[in-house]
C-alpha positions as CSV (number, residue, x, y, z in Angstrom):
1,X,-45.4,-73.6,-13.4
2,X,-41.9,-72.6,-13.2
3,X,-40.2,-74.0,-9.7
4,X,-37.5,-71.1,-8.2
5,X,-35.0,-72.4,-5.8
6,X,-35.2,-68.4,-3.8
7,X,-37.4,-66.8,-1.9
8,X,-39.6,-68.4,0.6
9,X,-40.8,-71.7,0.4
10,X,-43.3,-72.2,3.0
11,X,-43.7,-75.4,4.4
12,X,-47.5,-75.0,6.4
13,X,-48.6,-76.8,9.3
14,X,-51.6,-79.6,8.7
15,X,-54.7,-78.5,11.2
16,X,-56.3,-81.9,12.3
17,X,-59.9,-82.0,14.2
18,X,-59.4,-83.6,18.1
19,X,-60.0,-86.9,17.3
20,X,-56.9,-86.8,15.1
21,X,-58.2,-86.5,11.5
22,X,-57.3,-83.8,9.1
23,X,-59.6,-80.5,8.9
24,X,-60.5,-79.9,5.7
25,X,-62.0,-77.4,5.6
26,X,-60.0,-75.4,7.9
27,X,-57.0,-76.6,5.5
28,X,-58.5,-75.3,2.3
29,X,-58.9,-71.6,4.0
30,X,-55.2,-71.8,5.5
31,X,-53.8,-72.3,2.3
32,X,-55.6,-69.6,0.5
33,X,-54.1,-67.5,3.4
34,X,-50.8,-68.9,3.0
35,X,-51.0,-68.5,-0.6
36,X,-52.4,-64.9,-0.9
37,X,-48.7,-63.9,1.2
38,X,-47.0,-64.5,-2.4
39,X,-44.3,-67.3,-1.2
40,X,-42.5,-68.6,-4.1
41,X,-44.2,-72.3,-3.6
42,X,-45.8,-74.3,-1.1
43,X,-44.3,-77.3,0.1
44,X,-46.6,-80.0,2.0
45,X,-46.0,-83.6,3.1
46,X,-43.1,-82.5,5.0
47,X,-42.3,-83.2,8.7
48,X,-43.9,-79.4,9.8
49,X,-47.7,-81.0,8.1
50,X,-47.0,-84.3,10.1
51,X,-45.9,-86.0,6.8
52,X,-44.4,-89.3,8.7
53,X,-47.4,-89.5,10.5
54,X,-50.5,-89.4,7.5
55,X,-51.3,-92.7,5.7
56,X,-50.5,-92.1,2.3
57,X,-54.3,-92.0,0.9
58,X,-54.4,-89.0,3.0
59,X,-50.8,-87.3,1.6
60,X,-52.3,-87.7,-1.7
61,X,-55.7,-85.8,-0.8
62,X,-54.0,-83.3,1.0
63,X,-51.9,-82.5,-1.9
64,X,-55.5,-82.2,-4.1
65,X,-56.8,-80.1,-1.4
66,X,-53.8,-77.8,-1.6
67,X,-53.7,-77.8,-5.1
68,X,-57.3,-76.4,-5.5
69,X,-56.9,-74.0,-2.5
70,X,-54.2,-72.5,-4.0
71,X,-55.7,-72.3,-7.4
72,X,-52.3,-72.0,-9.0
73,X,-51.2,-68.7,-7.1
74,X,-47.7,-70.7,-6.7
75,X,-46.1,-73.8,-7.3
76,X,-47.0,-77.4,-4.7
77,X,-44.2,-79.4,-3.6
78,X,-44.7,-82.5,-1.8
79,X,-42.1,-84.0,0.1
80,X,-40.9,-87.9,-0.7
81,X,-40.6,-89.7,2.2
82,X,-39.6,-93.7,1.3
83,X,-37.3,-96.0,3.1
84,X,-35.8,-97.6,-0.4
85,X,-34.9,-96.2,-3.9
86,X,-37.7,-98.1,-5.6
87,X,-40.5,-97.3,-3.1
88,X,-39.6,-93.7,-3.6
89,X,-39.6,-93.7,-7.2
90,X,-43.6,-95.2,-7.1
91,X,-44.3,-93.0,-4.7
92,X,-43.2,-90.0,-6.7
93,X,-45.3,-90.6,-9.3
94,X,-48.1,-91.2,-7.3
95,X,-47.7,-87.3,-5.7
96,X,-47.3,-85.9,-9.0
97,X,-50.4,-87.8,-10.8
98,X,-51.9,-86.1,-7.4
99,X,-50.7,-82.4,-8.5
100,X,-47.5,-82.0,-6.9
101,X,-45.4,-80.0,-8.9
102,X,-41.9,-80.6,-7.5
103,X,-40.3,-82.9,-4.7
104,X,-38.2,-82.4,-1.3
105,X,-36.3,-86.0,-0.9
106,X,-36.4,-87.0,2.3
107,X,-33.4,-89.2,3.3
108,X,-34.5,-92.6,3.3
109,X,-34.2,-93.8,6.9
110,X,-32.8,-95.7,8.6
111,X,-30.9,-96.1,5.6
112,X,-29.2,-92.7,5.9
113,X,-28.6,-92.5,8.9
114,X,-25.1,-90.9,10.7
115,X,-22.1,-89.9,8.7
116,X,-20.4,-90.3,6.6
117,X,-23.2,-91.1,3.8
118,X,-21.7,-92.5,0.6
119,X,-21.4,-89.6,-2.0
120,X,-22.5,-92.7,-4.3
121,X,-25.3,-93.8,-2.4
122,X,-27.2,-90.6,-2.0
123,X,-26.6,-89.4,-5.5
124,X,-27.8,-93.2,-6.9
125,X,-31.2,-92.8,-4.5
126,X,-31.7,-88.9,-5.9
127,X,-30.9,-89.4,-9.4
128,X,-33.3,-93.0,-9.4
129,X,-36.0,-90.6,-8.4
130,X,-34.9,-87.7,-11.0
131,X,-35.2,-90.5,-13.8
132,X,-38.3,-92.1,-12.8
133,X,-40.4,-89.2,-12.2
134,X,-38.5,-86.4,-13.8
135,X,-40.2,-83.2,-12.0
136,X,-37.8,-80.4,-10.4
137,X,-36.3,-81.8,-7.0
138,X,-34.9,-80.1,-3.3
139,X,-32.3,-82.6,-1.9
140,X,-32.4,-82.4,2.0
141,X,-29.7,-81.8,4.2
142,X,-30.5,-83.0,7.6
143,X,-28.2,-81.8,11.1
144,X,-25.1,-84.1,11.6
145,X,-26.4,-86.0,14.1
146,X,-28.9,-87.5,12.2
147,X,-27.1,-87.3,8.5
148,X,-26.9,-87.0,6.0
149,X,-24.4,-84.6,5.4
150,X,-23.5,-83.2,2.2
151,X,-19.9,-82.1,2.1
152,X,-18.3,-80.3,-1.5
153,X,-18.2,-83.1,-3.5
154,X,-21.6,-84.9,-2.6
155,X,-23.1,-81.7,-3.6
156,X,-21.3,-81.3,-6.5
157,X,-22.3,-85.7,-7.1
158,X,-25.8,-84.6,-6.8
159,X,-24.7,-81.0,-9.2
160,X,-24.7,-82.8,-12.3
161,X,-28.4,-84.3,-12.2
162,X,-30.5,-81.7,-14.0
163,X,-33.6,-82.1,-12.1
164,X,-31.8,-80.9,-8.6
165,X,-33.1,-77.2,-8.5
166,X,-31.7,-76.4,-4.8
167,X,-31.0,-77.8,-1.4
168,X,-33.1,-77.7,1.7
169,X,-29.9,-76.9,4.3
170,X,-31.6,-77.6,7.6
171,X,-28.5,-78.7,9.3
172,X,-29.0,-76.3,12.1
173,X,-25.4,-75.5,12.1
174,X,-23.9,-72.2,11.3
175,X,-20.4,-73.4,10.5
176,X,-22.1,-75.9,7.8
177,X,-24.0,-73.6,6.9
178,X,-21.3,-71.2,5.4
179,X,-19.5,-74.3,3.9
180,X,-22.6,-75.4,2.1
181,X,-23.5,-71.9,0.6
182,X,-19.3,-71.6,-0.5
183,X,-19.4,-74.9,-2.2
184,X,-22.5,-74.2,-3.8
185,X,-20.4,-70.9,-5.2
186,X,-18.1,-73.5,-6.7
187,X,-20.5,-75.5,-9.2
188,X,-20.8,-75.3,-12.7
189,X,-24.2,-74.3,-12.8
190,X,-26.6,-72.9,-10.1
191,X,-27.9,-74.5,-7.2
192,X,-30.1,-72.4,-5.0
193,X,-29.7,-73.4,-1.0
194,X,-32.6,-72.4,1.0
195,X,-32.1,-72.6,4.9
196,X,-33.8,-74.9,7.1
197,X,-32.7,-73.6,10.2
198,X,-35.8,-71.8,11.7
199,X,-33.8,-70.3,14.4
200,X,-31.1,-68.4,12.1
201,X,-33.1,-67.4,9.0
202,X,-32.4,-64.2,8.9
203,X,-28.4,-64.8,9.7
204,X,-28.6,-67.4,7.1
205,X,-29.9,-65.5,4.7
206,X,-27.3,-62.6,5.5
207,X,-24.6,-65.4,5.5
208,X,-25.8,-65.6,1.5
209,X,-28.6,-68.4,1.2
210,X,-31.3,-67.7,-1.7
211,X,-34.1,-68.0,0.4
212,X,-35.7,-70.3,2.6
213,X,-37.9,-73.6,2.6
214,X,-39.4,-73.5,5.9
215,X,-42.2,-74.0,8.7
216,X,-42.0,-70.8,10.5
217,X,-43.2,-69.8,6.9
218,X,-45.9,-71.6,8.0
219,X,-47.2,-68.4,10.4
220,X,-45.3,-65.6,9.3
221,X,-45.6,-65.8,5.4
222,X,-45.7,-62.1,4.5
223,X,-43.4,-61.1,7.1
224,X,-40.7,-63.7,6.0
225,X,-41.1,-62.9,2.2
226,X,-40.3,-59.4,3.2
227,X,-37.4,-60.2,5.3
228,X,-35.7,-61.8,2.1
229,X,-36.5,-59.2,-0.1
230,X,-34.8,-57.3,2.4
231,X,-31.9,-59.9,2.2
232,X,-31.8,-59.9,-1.4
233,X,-31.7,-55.7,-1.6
234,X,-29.4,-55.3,0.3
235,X,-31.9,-53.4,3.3
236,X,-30.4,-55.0,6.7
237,X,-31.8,-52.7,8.9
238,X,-35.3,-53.4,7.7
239,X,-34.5,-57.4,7.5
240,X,-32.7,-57.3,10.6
241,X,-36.2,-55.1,12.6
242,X,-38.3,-57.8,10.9
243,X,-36.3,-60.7,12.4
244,X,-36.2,-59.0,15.9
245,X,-39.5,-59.4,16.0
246,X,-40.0,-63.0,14.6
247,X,-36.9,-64.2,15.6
248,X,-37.3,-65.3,19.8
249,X,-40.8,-66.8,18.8
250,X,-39.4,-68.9,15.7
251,X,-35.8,-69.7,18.5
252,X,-38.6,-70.7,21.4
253,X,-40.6,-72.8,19.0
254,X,-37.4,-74.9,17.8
255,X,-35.8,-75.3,20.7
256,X,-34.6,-78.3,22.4
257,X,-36.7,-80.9,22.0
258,X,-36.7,-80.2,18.8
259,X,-39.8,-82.4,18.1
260,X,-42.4,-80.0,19.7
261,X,-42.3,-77.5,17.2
262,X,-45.1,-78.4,15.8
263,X,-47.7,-79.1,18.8
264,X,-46.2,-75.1,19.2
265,X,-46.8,-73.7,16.1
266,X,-49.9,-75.0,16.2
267,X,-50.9,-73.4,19.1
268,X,-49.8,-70.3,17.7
269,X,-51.8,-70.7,14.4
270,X,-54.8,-71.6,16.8
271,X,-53.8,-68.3,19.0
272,X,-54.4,-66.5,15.3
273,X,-57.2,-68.3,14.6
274,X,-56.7,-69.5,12.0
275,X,-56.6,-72.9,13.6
276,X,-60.0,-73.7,15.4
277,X,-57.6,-76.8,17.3
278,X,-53.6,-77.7,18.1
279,X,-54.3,-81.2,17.8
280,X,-51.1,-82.9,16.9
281,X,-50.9,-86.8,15.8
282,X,-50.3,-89.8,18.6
283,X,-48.0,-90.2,19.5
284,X,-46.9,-87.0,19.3
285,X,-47.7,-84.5,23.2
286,X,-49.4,-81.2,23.0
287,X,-48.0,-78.1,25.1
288,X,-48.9,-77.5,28.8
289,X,-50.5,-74.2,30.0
290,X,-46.9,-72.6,30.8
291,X,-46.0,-73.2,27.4
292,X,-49.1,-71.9,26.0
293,X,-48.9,-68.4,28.0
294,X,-45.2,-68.1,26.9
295,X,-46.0,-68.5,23.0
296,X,-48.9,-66.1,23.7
297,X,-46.3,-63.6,24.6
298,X,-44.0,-64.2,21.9
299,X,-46.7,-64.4,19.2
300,X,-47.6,-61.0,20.2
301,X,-44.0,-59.5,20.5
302,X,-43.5,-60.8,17.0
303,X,-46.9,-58.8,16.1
304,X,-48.7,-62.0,15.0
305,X,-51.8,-61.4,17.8
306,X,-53.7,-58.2,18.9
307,X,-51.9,-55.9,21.4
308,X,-54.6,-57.1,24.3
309,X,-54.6,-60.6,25.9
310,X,-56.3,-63.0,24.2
311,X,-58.0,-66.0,25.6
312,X,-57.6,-69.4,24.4
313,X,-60.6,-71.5,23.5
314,X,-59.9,-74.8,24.7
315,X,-59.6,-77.7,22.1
């Protein structure tokens, strides 16, 4: 199945039972769900489906649950997370013997971490992985603080390896934003940039990104697919009334600590019920009761919950 560096990539959330183990079954049905919302792939093993926190036994069986759930309604992509080029490579080929279809490279930490990167270093890591597994890859750009950052010419490093279909820009930075999408204008052939930023989708999209690869796609599938149509037509009034909605619940969520987005969107998917629990993985915190009664309200501005109150079931 063909891999499209557009549209919106939805990167789900993984629900987990309250002693910490992944729900099957409630996974199988949330992927069906997502999947029926037509993104253009599903992306799991990334950071929003606690991918640094699963053993790898259980990556690989929640990419075969995926894969059946979505019974080929769209493209899987698993995220790569390795700390060396050799590791990664393995490990690649252990995700796709597993069904993933393409890869998001994580940056191998602590390798990669702060700025500058060497232009050499991260296209030797990405093109090691290209070689040795040879599927359709997202390279991963990661905020400044944390690197690495890919200026013009490590983009246009990483350009001329054939398997590099688009870039995840999730540096949460407007400014970089804009430089990324004008030096993607620049290569010789076509690489797609999908934001990363959940609280600027819609402005990045506007700003002239092909989609998204994202967690708030994770909730607000059909909504978001919509919203880039929108961005894609040419219809910014619609986009722009979609986003107004979406847009303070998706800022709340990824605000400041940055880290509790997920116990927060899972308390929104459990608010929708389609999450029976919020359970996160130690030692990751859940949300208080403030916090709880806040997304409440925002879920339901956003039009994601009934017009009337809703009571939480306790985990």
């Amino acid at each position: 199945m063909t891999v499209a560096a557009r549209g919106i990539v939805a990167a789900p959330f993984l629900p987990m039972l309250p002693d910490e183990s992944i729900d099957w079954s409630t996974l199988r049905a949330y992927m069906a769900w997502i999947a029926a919302q037509r993104p253009t792939a599903i992306a799991m093993n990334m950071d929003a489906s606690e991918g640094p926190a699963l053993d790898r036994d259980e990556q690989l069986e929640v990419l075969k649950v995926a894969k059946a759930a979505i019974a080929g309604a769209c493209p899987l992509v698993s995220g790569i997370i390795a700390g060396s080029t050799r590791d990664a490579v393995r490990w690649g080929r252990e995700l796709a013997a597993a069904g993933a279809e393409a890869f998001a490279i994580f940056p191998p930490f602590p390798t990669f971490l702060g700025n500058p990167v060497p232009a050499e270093m991260i296209y030797r890591y990405h093109k090691a992985i290209a070689d040795g597994v040879g599927l359709p890859m997202f390279a991963f750009q990661f905020p400044r603080a944390f690197g690495p950052d890919f200026p013009p010419e490590t983009l246009a490093r990483l350009c001329t390896i054939p398997q590099i279909v688009g870039l995840k820009e999730a540096s949460f930075d407007t400014p970089k934003t804009v430089e990324t999408i004008d030096a993607a204008k620049a290569l010789p052939r076509k690489l797609g940039i999908l934001t990363g930023s959940d609280t600027f989708i819609w402005e990045a999209m506007v700003m002239g990104c092909d989609g998204a690869l994202i967690g708030f796609a994770g909730t607000a599938t059909a909504e978001l697919v919509e919203m880039q149509r929108c961005a894609a037509a040419g219809d910014y009034a619609r986009g722009a009334a979609i986003w107004e909605r979406l847009g303070p619940l998706a800022r709340h969520c990824w605000r400041a600590p940055i880290r509790d987005y997920r116990p927060r969107m899972k308390e929104v998917l459990k608010l929708q019920g389609l999450f029976p629990h919020a359970t996160v993985r130690a030692p990751q915190l859940g949300v208080d009761d403030a916090e709880r009664a806040e997304l409440a309200r925002l879920a339901r501005h956003a039009g994601l919950l009934p017009a009337a109150p809703l009571r939480a079931v306790g985990d």
